[in-house]
DRENPA-3360 file (N, C-alpha, C; in nm, 2 decimals, always signed):
BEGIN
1 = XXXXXXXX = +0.08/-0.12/+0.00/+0.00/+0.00/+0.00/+0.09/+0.13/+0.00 ~ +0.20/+0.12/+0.05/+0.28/+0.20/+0.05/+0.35/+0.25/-0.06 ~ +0.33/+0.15/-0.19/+0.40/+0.22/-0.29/+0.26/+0.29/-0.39 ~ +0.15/+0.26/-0.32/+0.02/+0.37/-0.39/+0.03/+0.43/-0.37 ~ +0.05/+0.52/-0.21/+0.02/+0.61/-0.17/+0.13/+0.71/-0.24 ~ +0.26/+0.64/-0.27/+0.39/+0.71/-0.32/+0.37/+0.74/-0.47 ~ +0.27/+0.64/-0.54/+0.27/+0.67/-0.66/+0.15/+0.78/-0.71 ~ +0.04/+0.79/-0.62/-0.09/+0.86/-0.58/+0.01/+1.04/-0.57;
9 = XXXXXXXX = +0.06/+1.01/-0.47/+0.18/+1.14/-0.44/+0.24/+1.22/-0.62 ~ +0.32/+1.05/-0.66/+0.39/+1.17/-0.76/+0.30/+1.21/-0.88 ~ +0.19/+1.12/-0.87/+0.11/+1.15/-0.98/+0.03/+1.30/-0.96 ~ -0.01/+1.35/-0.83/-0.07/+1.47/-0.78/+0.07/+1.59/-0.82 ~ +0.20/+1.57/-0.79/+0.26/+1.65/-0.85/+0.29/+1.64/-0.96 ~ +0.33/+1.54/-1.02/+0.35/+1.56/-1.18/+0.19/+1.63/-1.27 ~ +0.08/+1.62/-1.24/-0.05/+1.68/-1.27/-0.04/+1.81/-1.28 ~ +0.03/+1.87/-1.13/+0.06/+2.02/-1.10/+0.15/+2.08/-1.24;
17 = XXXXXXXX = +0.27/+1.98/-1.25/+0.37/+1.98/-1.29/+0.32/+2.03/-1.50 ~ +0.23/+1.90/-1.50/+0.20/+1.93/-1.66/+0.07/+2.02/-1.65 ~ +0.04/+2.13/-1.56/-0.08/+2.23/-1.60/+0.03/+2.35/-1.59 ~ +0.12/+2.30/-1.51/+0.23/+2.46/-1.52/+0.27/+2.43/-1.68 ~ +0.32/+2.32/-1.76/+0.40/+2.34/-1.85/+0.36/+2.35/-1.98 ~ +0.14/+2.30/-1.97/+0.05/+2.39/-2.05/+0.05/+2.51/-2.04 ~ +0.03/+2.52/-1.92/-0.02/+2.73/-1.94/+0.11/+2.81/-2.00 ~ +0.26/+2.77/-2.00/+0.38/+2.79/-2.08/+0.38/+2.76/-2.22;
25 = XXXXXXXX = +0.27/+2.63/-2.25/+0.27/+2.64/-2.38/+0.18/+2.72/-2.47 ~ +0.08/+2.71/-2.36/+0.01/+2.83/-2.48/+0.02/+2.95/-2.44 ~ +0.08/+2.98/-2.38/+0.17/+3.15/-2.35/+0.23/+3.10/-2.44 ~ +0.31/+3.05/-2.55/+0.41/+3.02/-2.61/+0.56/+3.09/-2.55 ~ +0.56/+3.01/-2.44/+0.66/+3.04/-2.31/+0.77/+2.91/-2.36 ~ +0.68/+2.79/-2.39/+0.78/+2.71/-2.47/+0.75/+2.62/-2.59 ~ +0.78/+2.56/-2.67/+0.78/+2.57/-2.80/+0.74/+2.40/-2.81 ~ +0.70/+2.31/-2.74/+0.68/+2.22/-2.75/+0.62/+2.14/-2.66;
33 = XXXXXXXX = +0.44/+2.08/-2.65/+0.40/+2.04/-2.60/+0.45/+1.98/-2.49 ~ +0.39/+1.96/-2.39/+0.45/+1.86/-2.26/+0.42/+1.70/-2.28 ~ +0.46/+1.63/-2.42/+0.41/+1.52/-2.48/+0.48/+1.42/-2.35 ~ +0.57/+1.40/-2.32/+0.64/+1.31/-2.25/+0.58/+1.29/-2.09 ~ +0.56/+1.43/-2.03/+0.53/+1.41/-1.91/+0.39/+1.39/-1.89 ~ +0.29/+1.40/-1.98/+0.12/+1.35/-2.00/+0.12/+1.17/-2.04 ~ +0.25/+1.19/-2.12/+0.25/+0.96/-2.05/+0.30/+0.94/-1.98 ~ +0.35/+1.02/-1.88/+0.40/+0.95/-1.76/+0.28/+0.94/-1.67;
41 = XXXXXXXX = +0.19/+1.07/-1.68/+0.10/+1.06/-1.56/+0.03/+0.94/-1.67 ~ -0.04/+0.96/-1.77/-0.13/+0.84/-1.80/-0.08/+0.70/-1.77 ~ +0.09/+0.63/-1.77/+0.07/+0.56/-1.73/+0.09/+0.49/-1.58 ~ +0.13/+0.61/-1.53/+0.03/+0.56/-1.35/-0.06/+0.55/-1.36 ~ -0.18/+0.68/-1.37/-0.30/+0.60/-1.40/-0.35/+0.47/-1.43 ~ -0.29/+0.43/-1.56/-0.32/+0.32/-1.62/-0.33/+0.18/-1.54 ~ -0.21/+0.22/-1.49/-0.15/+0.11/-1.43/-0.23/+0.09/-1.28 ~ -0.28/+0.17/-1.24/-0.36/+0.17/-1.10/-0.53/+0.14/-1.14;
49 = XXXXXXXX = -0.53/+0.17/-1.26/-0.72/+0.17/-1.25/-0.76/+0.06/-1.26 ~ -0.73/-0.03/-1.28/-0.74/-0.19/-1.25/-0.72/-0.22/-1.13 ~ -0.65/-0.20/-1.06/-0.56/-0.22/-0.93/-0.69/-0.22/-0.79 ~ -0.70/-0.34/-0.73/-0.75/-0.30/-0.62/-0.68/-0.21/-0.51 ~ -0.80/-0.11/-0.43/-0.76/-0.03/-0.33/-0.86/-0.09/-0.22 ~ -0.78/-0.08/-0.09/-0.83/-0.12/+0.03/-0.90/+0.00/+0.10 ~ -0.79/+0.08/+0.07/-0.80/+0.23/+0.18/-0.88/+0.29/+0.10 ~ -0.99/+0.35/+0.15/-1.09/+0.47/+0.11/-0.98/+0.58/+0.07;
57 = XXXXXXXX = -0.95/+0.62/+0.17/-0.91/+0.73/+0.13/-0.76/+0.77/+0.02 ~ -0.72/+0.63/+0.02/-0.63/+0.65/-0.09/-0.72/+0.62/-0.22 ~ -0.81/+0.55/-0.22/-0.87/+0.55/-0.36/-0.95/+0.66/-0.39 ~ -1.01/+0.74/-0.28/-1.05/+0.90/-0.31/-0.96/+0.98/-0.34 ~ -0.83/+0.95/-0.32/-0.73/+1.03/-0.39/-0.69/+0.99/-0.49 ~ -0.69/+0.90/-0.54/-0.65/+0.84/-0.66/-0.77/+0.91/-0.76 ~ -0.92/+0.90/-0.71/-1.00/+0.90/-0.78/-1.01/+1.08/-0.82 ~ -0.98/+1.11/-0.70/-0.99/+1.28/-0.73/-0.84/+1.33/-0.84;
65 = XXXXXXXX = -0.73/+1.27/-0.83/-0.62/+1.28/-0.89/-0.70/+1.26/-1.04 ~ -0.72/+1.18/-1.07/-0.78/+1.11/-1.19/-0.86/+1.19/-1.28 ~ -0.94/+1.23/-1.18/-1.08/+1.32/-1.23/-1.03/+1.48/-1.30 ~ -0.92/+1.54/-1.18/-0.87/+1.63/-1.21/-0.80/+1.63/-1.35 ~ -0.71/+1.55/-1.34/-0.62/+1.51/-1.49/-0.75/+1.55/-1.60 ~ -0.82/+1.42/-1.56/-0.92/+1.43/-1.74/-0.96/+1.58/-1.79 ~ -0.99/+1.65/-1.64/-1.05/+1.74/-1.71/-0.99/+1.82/-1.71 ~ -0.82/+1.85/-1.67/-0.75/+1.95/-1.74/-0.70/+1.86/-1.89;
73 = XXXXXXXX = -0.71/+1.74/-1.91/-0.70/+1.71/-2.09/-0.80/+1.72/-2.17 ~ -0.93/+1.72/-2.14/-1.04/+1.81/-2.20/-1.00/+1.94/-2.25 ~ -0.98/+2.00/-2.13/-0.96/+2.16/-2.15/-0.81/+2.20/-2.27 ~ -0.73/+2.10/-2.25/-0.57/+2.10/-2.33/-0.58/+2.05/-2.44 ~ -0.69/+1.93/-2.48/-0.71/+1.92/-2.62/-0.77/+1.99/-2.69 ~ -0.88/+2.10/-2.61/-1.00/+2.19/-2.71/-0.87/+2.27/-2.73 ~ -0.79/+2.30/-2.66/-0.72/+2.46/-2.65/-0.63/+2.41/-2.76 ~ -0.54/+2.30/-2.79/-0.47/+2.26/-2.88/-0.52/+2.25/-3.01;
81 = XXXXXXXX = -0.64/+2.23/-3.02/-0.69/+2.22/-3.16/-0.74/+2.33/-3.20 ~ -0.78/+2.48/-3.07/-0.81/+2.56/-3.11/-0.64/+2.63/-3.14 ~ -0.55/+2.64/-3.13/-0.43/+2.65/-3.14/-0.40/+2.59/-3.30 ~ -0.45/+2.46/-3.36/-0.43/+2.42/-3.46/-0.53/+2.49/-3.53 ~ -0.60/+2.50/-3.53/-0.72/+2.60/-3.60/-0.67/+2.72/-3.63 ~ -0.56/+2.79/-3.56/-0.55/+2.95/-3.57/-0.65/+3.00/-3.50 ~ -0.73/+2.96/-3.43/-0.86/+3.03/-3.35/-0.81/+3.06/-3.18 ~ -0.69/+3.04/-3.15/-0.67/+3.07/-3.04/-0.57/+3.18/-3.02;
89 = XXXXXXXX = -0.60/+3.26/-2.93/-0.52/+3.40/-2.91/-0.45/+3.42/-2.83 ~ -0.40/+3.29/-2.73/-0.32/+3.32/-2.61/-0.41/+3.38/-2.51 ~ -0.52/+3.41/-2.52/-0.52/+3.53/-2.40/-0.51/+3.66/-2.40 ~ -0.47/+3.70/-2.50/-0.42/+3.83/-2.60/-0.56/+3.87/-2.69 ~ -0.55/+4.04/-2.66/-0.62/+4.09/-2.74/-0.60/+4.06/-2.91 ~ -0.68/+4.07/-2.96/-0.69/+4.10/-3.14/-0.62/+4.22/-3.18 ~ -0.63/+4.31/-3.12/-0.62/+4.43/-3.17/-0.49/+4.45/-3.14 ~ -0.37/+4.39/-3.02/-0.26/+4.38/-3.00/-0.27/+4.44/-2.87;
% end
């Protein structure tokens, strides 16, 4: 149980980790998606959602971890495609 709770852990900061290194990308702060560190957290995930959990409370964090993820990759795929579209503005006015 001890290596859930460790992997529950790095998964909550690596999460932190890849919404800091989106909001840099579409500030175009840096020049290339956070492709590598979004399969790292998916495959914790992966690897755990099968997985029995005994402890409530580690599987409410696991589950809240999880939940959170999806729906900053919701939000990171509309914004990426609106990015591929030319329809996204950074956040930046039109007018300059």
């Amino acid at each position: 149980m001890g290596e859930l709770k460790d992997d529950i852990s790095a998964l909550e900061l690596k999460i932190g980790q890849l919404k800091v290194q989106y909001d840099q990308y579409f500030t175009r702060q840096i020049k290339l998606e956070p492709l590598r560190l979004r399969d790292e957290v998916e495959k914790i995930i992966l690897f755990h959602t099968n997985q029995p959990v005994n402890s409530t409370t580690l599987k409410f964090r696991f589950n809240s971890a999880m939940a959170k993820y999806n729906s900053y990759k919701h939000y990171w795929t509309r914004t990426v495609r609106s990015m591929e579209d030319g329809k996204y503005t950074g956040g930046r006015s039109e007018t300059g």
